[in-house]
SETORDO-603336 format. One record per atom (N, C-alpha, C): x, y, z; atom name; residue number from 1. Coordinates in steps of 0.05 Angstrom, whole numbers, always signed. Each point is the difference from the previous one (the first is absolute). Example, Ala and Ser with C-alpha at 12.3 -4.5 7.8 and 13.67 -1.06 7.14 Angstrom:
BEGIN
((+264,-114,+156),'N',1)
((-18,+24,+0),'CA',1)
((+18,+24,+0),'C',1)
((-7,+21,-14),'N',2)
((+16,+24,+1),'CA',2)
((-15,+22,+14),'C',2)
***
This chain:
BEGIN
((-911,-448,+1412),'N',1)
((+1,+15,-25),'CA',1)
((+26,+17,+0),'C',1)
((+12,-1,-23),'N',2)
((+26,+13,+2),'CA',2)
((-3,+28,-15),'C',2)
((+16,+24,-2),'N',3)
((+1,+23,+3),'CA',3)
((+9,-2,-36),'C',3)
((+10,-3,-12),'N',4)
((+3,-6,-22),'CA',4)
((-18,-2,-24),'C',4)
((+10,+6,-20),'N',5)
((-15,+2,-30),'CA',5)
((-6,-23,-8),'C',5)
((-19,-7,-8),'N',6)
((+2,-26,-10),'CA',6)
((-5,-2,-31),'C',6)
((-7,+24,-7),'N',7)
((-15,+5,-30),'CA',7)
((+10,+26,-17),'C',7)
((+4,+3,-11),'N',8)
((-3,+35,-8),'CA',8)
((-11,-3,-36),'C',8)
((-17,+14,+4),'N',9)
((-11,+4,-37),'CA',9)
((+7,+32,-8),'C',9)
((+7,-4,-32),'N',10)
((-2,+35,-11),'CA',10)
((-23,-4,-14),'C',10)
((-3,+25,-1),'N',11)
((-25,+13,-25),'CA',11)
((+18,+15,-19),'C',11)
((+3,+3,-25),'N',12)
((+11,+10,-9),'CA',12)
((-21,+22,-11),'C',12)
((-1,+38,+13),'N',13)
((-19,+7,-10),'CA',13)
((+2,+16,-25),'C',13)
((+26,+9,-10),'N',14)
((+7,+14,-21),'CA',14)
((+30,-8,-17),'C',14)
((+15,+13,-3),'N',15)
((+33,-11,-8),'CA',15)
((+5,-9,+24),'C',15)
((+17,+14,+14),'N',16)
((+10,-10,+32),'CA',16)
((-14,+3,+21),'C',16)
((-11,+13,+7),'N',17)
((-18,-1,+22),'CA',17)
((+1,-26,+13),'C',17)
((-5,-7,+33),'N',18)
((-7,-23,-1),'CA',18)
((-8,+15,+28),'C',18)
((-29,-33,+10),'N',19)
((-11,+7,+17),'CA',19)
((+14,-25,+18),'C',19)
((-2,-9,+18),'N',20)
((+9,-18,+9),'CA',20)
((-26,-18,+28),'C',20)
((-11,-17,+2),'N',21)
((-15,-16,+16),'CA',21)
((+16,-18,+17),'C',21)
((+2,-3,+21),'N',22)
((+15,-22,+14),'CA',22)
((-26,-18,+11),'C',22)
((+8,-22,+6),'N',23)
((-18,-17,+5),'CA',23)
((+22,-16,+26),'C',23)
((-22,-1,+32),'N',24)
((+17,-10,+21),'CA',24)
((-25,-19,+3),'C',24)
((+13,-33,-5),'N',25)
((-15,-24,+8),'CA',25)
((-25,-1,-14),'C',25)
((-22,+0,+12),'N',26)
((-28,+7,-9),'CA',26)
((-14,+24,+1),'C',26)
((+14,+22,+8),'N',27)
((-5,+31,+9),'CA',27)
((+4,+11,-20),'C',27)
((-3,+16,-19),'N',28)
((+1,+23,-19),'CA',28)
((+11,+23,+16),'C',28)
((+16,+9,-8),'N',29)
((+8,+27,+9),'CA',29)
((-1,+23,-7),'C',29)
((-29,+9,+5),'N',30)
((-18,+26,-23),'CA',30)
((+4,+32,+16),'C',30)
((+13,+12,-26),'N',31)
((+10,+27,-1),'CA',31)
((-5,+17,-15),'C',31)
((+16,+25,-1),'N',32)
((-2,+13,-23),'CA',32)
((+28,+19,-2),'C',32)
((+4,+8,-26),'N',33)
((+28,+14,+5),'CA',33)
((-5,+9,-31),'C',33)
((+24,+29,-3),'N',34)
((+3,+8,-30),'CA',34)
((+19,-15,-17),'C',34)
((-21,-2,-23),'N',35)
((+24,-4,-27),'CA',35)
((+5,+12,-15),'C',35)
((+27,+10,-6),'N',36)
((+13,+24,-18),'CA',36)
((-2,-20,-31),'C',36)
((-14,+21,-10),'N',37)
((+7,-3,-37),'CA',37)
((+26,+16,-11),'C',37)
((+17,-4,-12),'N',38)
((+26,+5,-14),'CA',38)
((-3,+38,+4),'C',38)
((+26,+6,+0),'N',39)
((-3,+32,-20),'CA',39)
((-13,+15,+34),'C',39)
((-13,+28,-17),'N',40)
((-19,+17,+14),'CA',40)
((-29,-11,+3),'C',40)
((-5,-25,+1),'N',41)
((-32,-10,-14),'CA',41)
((-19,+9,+31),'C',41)
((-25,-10,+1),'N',42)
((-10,+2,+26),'CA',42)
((+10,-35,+22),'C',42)
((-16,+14,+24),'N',43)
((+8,-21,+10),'CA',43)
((-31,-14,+3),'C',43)
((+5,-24,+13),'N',44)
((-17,-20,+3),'CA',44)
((-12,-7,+23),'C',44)
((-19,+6,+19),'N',45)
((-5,-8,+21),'CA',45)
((-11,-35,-8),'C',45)
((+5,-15,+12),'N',46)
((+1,-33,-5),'CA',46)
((-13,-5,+23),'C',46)
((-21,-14,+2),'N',47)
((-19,-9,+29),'CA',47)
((-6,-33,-11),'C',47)
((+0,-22,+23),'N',48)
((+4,-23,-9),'CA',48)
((-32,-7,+20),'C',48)
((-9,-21,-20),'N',49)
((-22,-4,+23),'CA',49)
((-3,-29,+4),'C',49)
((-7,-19,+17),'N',50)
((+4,-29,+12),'CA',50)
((-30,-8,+13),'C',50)
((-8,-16,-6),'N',51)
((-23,-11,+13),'CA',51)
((+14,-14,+34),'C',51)
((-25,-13,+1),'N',52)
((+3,-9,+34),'CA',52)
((+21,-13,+16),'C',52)
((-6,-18,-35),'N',53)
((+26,-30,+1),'CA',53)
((+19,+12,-10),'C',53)
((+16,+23,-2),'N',54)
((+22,+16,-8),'CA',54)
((+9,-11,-34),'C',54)
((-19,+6,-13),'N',55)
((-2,-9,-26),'CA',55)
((-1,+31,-9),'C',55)
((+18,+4,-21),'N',56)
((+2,+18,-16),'CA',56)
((-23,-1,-13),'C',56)
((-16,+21,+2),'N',57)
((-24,+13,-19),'CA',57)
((+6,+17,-23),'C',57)
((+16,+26,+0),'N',58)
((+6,+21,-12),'CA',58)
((+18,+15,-2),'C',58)
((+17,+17,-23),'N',59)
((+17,+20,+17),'CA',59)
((-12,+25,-12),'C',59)
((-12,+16,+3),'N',60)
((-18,+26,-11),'CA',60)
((+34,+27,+3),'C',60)
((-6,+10,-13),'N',61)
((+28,+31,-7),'CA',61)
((-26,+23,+1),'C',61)
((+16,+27,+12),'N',62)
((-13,+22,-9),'CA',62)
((+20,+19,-7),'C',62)
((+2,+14,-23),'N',63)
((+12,+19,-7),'CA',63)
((+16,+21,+22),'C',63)
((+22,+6,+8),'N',64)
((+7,+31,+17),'CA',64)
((+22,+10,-16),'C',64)
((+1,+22,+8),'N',65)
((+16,+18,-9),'CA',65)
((+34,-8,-3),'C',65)
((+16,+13,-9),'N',66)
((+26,-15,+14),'CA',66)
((+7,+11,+20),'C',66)
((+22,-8,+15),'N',67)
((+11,+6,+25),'CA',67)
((+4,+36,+1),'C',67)
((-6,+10,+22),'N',68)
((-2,+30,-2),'CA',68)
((+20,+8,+29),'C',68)
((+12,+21,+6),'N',69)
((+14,+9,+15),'CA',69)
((-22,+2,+24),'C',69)
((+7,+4,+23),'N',70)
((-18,+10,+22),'CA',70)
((+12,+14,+17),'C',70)
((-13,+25,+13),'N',71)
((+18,+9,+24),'CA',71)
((-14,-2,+25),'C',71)
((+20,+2,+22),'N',72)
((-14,-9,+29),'CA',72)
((+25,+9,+7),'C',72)
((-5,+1,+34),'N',73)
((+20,+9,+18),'CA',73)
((+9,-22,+16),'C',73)
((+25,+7,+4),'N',74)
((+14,-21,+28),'CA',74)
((-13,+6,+24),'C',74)
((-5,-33,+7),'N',75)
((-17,-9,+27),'CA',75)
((+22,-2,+20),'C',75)
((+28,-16,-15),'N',76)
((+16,-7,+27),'CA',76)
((+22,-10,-23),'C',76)
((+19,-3,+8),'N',77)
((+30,-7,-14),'CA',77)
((+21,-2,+17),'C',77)
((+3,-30,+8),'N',78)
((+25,-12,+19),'CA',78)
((+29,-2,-15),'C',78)
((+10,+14,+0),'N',79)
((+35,+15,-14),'CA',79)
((+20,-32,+10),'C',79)
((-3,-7,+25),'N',80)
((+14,-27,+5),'CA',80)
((-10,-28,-11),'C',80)
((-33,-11,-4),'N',81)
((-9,-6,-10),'CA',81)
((+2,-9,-37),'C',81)
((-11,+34,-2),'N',82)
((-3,+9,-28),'CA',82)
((-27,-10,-14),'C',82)
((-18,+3,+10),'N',83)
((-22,+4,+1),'CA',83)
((-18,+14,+7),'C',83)
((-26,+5,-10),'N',84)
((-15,+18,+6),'CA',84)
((-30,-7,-7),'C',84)
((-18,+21,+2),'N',85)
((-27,+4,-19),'CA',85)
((-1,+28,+8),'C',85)
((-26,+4,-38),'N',86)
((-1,+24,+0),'CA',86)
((-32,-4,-2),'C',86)
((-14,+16,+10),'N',87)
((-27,+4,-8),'CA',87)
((-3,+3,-15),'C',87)
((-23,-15,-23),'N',88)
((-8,+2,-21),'CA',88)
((-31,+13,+2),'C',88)
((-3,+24,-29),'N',89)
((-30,+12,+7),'CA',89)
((-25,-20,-2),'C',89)
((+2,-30,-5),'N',90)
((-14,-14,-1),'CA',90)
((-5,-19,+19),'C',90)
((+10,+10,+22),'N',91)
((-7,-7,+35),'CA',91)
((+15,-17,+8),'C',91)
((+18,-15,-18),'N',92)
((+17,-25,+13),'CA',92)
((+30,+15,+2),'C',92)
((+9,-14,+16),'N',93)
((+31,+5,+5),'CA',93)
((+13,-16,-22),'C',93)
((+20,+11,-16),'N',94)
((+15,-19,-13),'CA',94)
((+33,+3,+14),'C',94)
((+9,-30,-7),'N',95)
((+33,-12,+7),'CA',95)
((+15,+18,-19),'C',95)
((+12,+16,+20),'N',96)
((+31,+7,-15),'CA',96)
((+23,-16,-1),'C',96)
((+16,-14,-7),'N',97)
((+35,-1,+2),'CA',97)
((+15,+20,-1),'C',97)
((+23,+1,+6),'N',98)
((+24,+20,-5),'CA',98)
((+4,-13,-37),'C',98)
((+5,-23,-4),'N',99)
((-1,+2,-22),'CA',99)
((-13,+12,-23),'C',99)
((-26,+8,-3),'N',100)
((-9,+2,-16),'CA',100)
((-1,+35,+0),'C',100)
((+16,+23,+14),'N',101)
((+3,+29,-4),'CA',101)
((+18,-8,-24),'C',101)
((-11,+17,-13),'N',102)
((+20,+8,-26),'CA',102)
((+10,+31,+8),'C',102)
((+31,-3,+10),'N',103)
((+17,+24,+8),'CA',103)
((+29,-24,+8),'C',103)
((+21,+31,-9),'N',104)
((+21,-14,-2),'CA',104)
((+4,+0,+32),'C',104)
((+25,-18,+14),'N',105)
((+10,+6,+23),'CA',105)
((-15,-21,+23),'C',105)
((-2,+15,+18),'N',106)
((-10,-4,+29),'CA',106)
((-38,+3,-10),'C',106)
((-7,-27,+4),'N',107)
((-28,+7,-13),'CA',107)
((-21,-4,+25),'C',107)
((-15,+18,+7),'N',108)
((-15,+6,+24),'CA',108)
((-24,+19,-13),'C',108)
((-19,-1,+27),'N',109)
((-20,+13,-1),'CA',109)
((-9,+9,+33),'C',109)
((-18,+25,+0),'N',110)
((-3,+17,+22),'CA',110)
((-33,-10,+2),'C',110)
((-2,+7,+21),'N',111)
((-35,-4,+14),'CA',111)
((-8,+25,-15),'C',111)
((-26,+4,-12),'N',112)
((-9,+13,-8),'CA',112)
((+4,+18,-29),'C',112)
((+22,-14,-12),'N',113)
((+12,+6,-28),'CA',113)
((-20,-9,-15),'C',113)
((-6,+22,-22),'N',114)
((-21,-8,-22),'CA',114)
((+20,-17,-24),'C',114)
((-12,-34,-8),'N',115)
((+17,-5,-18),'CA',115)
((-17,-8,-29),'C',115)
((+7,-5,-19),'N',116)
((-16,-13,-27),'CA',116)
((+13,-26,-6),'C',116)
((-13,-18,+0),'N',117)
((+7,-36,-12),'CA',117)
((-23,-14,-8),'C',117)
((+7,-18,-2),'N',118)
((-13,-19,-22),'CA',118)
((-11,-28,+18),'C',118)
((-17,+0,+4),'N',119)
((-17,-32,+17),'CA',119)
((+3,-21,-10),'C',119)
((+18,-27,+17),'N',120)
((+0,-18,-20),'CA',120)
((-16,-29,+19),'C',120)
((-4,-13,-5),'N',121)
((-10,-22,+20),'CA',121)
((+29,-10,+8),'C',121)
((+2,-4,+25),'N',122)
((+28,-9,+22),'CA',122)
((-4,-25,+9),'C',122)
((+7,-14,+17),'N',123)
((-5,-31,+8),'CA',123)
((-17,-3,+21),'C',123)
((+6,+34,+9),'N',124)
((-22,-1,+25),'CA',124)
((-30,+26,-4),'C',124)
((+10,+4,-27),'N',125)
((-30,+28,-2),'CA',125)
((+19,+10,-17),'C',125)
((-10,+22,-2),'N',126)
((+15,+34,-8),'CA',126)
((+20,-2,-2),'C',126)
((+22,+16,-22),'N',127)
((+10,+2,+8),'CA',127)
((+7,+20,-16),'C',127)
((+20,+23,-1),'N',128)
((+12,+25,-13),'CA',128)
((+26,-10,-12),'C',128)
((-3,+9,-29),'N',129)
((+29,-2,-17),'CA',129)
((+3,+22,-12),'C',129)
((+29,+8,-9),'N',130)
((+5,+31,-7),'CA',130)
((-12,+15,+6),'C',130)
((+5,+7,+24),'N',131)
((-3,+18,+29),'CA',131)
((+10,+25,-7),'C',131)
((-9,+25,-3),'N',132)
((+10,+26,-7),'CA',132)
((-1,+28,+17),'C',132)
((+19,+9,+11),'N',133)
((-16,+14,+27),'CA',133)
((+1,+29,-19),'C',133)
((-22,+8,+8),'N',134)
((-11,+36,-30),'CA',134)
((+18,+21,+32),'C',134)
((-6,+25,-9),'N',135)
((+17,+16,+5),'CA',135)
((+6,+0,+33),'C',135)
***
């Protein structure tokens, strides 16, 4: 079996939105992820559901809020690297980059700095975008 897509379907659930399904061989590859509606709108939690034989059954949405700021403190921040996580008050660690501080210059962060950003899904989990360190 090879590692590769063999399929991919959209749902088209509003203007642009799209959800996306991949399909590997005879396997379904059942997930869930947000879909942004245009503008300020809400967001979409999207949950996909697959029977035994990896047969698409469903895709059910539940209404959330839109994206909201969050604050948490630095766990750890590798300056050579440029990486980090900061504790989030919702028990998980989320992935920092150096990329994603919004500050001009030399962009870093300290152990135990309180910061505010925005949670986005990363390739590997969590992850923090426009990173803001408060006073």
């Amino acid at each position: 079996m090879t590692d590769a897509v063999t399929r991919v379907t959209f749902a088209l659930l509003t203007y642009k939105p799209l959800l996306a399904n991949a399909v590997q061989g005879r396997h379904y590859l059942q997930g869930q992820g947000y879909v942004w509606t245009q503008g300020a709108g809400n967001v979409r939690r999207a949950r996909t559901v697959s029977d035994r034989h990896g047969r698409q059954n469903s895709i059910s949405f539940r209404e959330e809020s839109p994206m909201s700021r969050t604050t948490g403190k630095v766990k750890w921040f590798n300056n050579s690297k440029g990486y980090g996580f900061i504790e989030n008050p919702g028990g998980h660690d989320v992935f920092v980059h150096y990329s994603a501080i919004k500050e001009d210059g030399y962009k870093s962060l300290s152990e135990g700095q309180i910061v505010e950003y925005e949670i986005v899904n990363g390739p590997k989990g969590p992850q923090a975008e426009n990173v803001v360190k408060t006073a």
